[in-house]
C-alpha positions as CSV (number, residue, x, y, z in Angstrom):
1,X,45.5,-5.8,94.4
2,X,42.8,-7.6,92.6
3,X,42.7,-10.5,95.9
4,X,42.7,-7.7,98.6
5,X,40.0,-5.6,96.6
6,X,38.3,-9.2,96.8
7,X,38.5,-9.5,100.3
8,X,37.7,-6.8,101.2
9,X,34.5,-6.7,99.1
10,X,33.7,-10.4,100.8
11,X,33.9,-8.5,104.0
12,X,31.4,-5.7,102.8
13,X,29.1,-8.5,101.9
14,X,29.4,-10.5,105.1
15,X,28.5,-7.2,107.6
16,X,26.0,-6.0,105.3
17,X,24.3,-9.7,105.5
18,X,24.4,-10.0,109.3
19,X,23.0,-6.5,109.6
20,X,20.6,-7.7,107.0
21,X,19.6,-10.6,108.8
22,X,19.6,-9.1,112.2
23,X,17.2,-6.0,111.3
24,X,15.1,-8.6,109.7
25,X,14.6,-10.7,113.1
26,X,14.3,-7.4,115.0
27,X,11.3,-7.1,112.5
28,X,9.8,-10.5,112.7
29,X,10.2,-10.6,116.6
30,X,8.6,-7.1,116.5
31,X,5.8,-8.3,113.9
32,X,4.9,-11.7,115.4
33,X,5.3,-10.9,119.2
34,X,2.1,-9.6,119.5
35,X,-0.1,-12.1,118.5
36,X,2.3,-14.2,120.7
37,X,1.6,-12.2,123.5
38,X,-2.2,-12.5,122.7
39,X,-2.0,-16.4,122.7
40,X,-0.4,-16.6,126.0
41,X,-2.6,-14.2,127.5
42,X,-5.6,-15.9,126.4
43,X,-4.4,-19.3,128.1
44,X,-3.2,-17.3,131.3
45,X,-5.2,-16.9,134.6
46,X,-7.3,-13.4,134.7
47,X,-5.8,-12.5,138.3
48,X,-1.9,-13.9,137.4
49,X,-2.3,-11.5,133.9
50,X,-3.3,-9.0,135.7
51,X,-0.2,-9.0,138.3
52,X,2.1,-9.4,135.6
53,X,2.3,-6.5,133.3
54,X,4.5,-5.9,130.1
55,X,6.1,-8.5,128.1
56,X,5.1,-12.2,129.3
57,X,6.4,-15.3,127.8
58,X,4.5,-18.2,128.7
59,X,0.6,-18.5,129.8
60,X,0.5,-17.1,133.1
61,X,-1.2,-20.0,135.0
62,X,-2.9,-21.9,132.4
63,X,-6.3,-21.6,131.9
64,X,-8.9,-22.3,129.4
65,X,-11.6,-21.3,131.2
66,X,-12.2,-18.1,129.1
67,X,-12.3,-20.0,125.7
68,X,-15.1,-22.2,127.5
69,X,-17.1,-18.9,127.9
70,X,-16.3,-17.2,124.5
71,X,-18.0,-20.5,123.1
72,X,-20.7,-21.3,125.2
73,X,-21.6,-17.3,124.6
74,X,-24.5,-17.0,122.2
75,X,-23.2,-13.9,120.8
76,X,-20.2,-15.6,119.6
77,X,-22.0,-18.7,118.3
78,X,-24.6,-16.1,116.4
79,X,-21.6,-13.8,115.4
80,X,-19.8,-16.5,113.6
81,X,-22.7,-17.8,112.1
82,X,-24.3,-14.4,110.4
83,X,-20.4,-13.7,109.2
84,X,-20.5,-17.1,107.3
85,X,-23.9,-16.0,105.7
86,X,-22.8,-13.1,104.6
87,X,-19.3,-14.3,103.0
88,X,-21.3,-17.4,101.1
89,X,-23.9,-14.6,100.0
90,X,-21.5,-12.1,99.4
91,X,-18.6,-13.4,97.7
92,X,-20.3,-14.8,94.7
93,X,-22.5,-11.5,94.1
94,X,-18.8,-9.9,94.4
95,X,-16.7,-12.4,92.0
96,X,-19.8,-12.1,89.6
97,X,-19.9,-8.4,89.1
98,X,-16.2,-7.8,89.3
99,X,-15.9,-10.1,86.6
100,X,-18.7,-8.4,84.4
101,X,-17.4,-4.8,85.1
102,X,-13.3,-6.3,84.8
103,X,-14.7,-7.4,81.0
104,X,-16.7,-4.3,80.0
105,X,-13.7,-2.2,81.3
106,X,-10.9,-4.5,78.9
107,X,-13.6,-4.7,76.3
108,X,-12.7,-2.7,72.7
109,X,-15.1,-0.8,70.8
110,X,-17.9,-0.2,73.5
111,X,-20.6,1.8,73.0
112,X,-20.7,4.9,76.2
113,X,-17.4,3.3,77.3
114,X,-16.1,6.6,78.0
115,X,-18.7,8.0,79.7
116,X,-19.8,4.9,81.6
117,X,-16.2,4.5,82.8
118,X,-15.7,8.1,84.1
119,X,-19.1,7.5,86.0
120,X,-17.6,4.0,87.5
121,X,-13.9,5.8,88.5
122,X,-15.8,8.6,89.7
123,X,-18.1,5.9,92.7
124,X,-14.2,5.5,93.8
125,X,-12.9,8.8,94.6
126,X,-16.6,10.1,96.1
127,X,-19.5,8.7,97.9
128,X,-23.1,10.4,98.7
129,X,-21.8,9.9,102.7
130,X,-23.1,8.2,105.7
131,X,-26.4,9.3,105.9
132,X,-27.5,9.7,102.5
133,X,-26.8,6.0,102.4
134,X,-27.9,5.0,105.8
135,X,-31.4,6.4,104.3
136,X,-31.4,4.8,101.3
137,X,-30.9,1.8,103.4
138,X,-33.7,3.0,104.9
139,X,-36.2,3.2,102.1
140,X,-34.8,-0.2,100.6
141,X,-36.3,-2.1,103.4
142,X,-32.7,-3.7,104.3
143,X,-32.3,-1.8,107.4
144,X,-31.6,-4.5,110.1
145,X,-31.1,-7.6,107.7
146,X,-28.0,-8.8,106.6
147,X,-28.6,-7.9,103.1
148,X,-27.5,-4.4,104.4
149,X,-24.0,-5.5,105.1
150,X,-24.2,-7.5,101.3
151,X,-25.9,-5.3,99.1
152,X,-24.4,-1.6,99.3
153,X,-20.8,-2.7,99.2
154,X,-21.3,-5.7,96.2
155,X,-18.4,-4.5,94.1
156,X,-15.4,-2.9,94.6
157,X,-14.0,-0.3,91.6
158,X,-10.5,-1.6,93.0
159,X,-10.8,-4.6,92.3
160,X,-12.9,-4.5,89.1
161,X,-9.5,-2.4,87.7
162,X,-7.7,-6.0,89.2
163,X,-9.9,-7.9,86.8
164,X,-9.9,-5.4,84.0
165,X,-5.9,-5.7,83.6
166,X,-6.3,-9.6,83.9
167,X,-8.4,-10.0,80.9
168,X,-6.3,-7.4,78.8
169,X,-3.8,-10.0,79.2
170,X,-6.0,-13.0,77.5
171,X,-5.5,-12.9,73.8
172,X,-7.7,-11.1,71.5
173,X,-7.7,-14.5,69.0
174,X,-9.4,-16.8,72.1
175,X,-12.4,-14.7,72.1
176,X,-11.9,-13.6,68.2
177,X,-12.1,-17.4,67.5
178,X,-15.1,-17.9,69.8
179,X,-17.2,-15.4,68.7
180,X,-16.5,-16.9,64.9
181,X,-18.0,-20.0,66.3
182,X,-20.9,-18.7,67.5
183,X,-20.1,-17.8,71.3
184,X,-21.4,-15.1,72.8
185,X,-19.9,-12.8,75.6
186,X,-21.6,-14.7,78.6
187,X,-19.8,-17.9,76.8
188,X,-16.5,-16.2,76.5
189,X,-16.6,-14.9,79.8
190,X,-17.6,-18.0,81.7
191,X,-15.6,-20.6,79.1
192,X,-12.4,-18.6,78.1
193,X,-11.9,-15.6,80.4
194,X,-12.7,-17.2,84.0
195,X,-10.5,-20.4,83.6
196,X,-7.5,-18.1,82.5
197,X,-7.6,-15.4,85.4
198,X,-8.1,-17.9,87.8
199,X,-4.9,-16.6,90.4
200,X,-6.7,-13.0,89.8
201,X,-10.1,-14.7,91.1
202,X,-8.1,-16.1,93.9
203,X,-7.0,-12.6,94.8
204,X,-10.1,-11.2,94.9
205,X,-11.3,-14.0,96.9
206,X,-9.5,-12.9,99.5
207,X,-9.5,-9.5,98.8
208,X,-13.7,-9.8,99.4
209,X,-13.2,-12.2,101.7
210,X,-11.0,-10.3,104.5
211,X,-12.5,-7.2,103.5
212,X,-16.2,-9.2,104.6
213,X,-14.6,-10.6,107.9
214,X,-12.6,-7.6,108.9
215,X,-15.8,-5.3,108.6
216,X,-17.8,-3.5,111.8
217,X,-18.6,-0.1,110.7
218,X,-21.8,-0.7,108.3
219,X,-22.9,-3.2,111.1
220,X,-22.7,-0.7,113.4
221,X,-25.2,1.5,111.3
222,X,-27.3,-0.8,110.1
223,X,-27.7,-3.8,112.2
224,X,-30.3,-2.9,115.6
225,X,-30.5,-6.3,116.4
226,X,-27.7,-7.8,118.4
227,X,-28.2,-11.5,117.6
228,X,-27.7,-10.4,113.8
229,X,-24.3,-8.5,114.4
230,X,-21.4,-10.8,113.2
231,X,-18.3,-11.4,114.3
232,X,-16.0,-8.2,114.7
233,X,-19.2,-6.2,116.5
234,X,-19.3,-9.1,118.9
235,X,-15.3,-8.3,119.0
236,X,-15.9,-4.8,119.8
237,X,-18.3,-5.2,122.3
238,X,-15.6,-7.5,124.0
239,X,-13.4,-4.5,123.7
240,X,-14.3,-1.6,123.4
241,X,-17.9,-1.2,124.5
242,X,-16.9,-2.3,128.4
243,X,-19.1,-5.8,127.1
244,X,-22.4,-4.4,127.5
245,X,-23.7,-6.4,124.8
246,X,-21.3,-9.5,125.6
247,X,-22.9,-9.0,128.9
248,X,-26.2,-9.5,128.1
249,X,-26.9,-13.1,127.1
250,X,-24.5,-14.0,130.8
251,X,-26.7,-14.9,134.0
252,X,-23.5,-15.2,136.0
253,X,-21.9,-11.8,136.4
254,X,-19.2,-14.0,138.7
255,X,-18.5,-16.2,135.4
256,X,-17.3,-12.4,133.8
257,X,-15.2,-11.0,136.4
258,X,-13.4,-14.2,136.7
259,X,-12.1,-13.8,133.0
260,X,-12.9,-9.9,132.5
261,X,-9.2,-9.7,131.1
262,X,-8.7,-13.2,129.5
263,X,-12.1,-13.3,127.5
264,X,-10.8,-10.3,125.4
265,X,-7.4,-12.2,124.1
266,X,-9.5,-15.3,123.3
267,X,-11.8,-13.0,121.7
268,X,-9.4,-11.9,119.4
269,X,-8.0,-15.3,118.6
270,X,-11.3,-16.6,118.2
271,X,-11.9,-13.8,115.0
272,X,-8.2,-13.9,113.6
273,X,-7.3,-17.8,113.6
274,X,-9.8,-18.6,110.4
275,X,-8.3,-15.8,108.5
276,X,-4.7,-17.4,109.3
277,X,-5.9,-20.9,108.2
278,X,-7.2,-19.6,104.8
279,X,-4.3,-17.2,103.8
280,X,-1.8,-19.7,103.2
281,X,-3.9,-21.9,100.7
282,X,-4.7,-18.3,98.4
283,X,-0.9,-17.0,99.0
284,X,0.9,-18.8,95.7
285,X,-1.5,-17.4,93.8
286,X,-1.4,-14.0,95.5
287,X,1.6,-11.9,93.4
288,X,0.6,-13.5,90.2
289,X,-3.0,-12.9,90.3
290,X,-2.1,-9.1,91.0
291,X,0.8,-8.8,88.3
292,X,-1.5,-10.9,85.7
293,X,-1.2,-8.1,83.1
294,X,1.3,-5.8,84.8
295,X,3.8,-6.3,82.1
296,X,3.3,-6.9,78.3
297,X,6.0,-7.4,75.5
């Protein structure tokens, strides 16, 4: 009894793994074949795309004649280069207050901690809305500068909670033994603190980072020049906005029509292909920069 109980339990376990394994290709095919189907298209030939609708397989007629014009495009040249000033402006302002409001937050004995902590989890649930801060934009002279896109959005209560649980998980005696010493908090939080939630860091890193490169919306508001927009307006303008802007900066209208479909697949591979380069490098330290904390004993 106890060998066919066995066998039949061996049984159980081999269906319920090739289910397993099958739902989770079904998945991955389902999950990857878009951005498949991008690639292709954005090799293919504009008039062979459009003739071929649904699932393709292979470039339709090869052609790279749409990447040529996505980077000979000012727009895109301009678009990649205000998104790079604003991630190596933005993303130290944003590790550097993160980290100040993630030690305040795990500090004990605070004077106003209460208060000043209600005040900070309260900026999270509510905002004073669009166009109260679209005017105080306004009045802070930022309107069309990138500073607009770096300033209002320099910390996120998110991710300062991130960093808050991370240093309640250093040791009270490393800073207890510093501050004996002679250290003060700038000390401890540059010396002890940073070095030891350096997978958290990582985290937010990328956290800032896709949140910077992923963003249209405030651009949108706040940007009136079109040589200042970054990367995901130029994007949208591909897309969305029939290419008016994209338009602009082309002399050759023939140049557009030829690759009216095809520009907007390179387009997209153009904006997503950094992102995939840099995830991988930040990934190992990705679950243990989150869970830093999570769990004490």
């Amino acid at each position: 009894m106890a060998g066919n109980n066995s066998i039949k339990r061996d049984t159980g376990d081999i269906i319920f793994d090739v289910l397993n394994a099958i739902l989770m290709l079904v998945l991955v095919f389902i999950t990857l074949y878009p951005m498949y189907y991008v690639i292709c298209a954005s090799f293919s030939n504009n008039v062979e795309l459009i003739k071929s609708p649904g699932a393709i397989w292979a470039p339709k007629g090869f052609n790279i004649g749409a990447y040529k014009l996505a980077f000979s495009h000012p727009l895109i040249i301009s678009g990649y280069t205000n998104i790079i000033l604003i991630m190596l402006a933005s993303l130290p302002i944003n590790i550097l207050l993160t980290l100040f409001a993630g030690y305040f937050l795990a500090a004990k004995d605070v004077y106003f901690k209460g208060p000043v902590l209600t005040f900070i989890m309260f900026t999270m649930f509510f905002s004073g809305g669009m166009i109260p801060g679209y005017l105080n934009v306004r009045s802070l002279g930022l309107y069309n500068s990138l500073w607009a896109l770096i300033i209002p959005g320099a910390m996120s209560v998110y991710n300062a909670i991130i960093c808050k649980t991370a240093i309640e998980a250093v040791p009270d005696s490393l800073s207890e033994s510093a501050y004996i010493d002679g250290a003060n908090d700038i000390t401890i939080i540059f010396r002890i603190v940073l070095p030891l939630i350096m997978p958290t860091i990582a985290v937010l890193l990328l956290y800032y980072g896709i949140g910077h490169w992923n963003s249209w919306f405030p651009a949108s508001l706040y940007i009136k020049d079109n040589p200042k927009l970054p990367i995901q307006n130029v994007l949208r303008a591909v897309l969305i906005a029939n290419s008016n802007i994209f338009n602009a900066a082309v002399t050759d209208d023939d140049r557009i029509k030829e690759f009216a479909e095809t520009i907007k697949y390179s387009a997209i591979v153009i904006t997503t292909v950094p992102v995939l380069f840099v995830y991988p490098f930040l990934q190992k330290h990705f679950v243990k920069g989150v869970m830093i904390g999570a769990v004490k004993g």
